[in-house]
Structures are given as structure tokens and as C-alpha cells.
C-alpha positions as a Markdown table, in Angstrom:
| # | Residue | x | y | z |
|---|---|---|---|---|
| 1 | Unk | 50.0 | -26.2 | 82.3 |
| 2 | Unk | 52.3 | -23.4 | 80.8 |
| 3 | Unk | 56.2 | -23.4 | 80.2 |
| 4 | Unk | 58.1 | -20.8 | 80.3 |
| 5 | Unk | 61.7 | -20.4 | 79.4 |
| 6 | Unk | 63.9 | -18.3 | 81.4 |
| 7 | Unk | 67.9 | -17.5 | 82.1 |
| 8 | Unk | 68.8 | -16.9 | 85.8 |
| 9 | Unk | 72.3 | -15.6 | 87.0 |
| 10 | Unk | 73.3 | -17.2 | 90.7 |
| 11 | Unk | 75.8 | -15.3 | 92.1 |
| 12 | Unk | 78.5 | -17.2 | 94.2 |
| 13 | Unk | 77.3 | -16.0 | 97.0 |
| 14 | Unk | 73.9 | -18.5 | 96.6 |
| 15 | Unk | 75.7 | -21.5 | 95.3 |
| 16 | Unk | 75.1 | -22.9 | 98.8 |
| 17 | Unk | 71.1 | -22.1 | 98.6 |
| 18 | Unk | 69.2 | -24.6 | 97.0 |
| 19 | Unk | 67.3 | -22.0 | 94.5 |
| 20 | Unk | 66.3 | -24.5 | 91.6 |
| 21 | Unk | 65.4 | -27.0 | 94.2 |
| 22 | Unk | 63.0 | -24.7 | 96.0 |
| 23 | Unk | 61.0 | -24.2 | 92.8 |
| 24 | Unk | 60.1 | -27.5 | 92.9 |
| 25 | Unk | 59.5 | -28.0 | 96.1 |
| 26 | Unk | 58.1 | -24.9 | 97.3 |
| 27 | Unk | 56.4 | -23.8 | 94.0 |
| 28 | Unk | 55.8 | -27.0 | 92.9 |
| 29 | Unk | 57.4 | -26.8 | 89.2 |
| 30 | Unk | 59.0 | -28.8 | 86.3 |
| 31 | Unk | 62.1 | -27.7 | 86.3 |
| 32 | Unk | 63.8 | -28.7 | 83.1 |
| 33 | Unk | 67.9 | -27.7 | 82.9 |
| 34 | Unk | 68.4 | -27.5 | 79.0 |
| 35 | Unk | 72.0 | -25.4 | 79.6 |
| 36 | Unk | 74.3 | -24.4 | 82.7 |
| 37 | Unk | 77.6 | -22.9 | 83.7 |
| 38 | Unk | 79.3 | -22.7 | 86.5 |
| 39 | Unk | 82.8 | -22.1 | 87.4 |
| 40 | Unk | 85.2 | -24.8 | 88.7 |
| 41 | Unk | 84.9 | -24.9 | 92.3 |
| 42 | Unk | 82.3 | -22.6 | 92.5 |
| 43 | Unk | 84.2 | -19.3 | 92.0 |
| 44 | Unk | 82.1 | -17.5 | 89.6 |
| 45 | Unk | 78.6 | -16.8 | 89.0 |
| 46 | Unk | 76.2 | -19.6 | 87.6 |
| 47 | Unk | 74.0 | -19.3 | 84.7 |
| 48 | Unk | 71.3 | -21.8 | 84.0 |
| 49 | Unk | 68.6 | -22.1 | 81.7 |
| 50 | Unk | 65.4 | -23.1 | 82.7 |
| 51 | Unk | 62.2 | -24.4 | 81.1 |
| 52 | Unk | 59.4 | -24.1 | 83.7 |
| 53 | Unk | 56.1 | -26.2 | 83.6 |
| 54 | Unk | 53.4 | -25.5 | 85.9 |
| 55 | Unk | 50.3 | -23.0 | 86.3 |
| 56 | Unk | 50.6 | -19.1 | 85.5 |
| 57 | Unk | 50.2 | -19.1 | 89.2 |
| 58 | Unk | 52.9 | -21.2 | 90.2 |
| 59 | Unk | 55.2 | -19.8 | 87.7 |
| 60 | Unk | 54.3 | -16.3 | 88.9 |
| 61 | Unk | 54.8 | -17.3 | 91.8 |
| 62 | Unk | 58.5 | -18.6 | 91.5 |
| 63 | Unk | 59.4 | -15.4 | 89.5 |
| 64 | Unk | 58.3 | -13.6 | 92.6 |
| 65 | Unk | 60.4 | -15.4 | 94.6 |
| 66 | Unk | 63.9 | -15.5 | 92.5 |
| 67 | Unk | 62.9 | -11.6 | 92.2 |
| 68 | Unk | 62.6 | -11.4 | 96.0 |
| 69 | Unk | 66.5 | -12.9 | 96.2 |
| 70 | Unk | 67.6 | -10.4 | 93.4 |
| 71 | Unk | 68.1 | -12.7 | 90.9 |
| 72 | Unk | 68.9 | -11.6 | 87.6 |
| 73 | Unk | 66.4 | -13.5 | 85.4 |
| 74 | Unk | 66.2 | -13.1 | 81.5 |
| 75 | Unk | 62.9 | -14.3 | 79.7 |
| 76 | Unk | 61.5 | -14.6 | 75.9 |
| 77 | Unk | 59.9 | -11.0 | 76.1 |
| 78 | Unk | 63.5 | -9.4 | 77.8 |
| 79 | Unk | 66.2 | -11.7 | 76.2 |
| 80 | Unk | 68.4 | -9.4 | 77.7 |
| 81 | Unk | 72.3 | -11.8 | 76.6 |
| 82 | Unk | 70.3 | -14.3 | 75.8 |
């Protein structure tokens, strides 16, 4: 098992999609929420960060997906705001 620590922005626009929840169930991940924001009512963009546990594959995997939707995802080799 790996973990992996990451920071994903979730535009308003997919605060209807269950994102976070698809990682588990579709990519079959821990998902552990250590910090989140989100604006009152859902008018802003969210940020939440992750810690991931599962295989290199599964996490790859996941990345590939949250890349796919356009996500903009921070890690601890691009820090980015962090």
C-alpha cells in the first residue's frame, strides 16, 4: 500500500458530482480528508486535501481520472499553494 497526499480544487460547477466518492468506489481508495473548504451554499470553488491509500496502480489510476475532469490537483513533488 502507498499514500499519497494531494490538494484538489472542485470547481462549483462539480459540487453536484460525487468526485471523492468515486475514488473509492471506482478506484477503490482510502480516502482520508485531513482539510477542506467550501463556500457557504456552494458558491465558490472547493479545496480539499486528501491522503490516498491504495496501490501505485490504483492511485495512478484516480490521478488519471481527476486529470481526465480537469481538476487542478497539487502534490508533494508540485506543491504548487500548497
Amino acid at each position: 500500500m502507498t499514500n499519497k497526499r494531494i490538494r484538489l480544487k472542485i470547481p462549483k460547477d462539480y459540487h453536484q458530482e460525487p468526485v471523492i466518492s468515486r475514488l473509492v468506489s471506482d478506484y477503490g481508495l482510502i480516502v482520508n480528508i485531513t482539510a477542506a473548504i467550501l463556500g457557504a451554499n456552494a458558491i465558490g470553488d472547493g479545496w480539499f486535501d486528501l491522503e490516498l491509500q491504495g496501490t501505485d496502480a490504483q492511485i495512478q489510476s484516480a490521478l488519471n481520472y481527476l486529470q481526465d475532469l480537469s481538476l487542478q490537483i497539487w502534490d508533494e513533488t508540485n506543491p504548487g499553494n500548497w
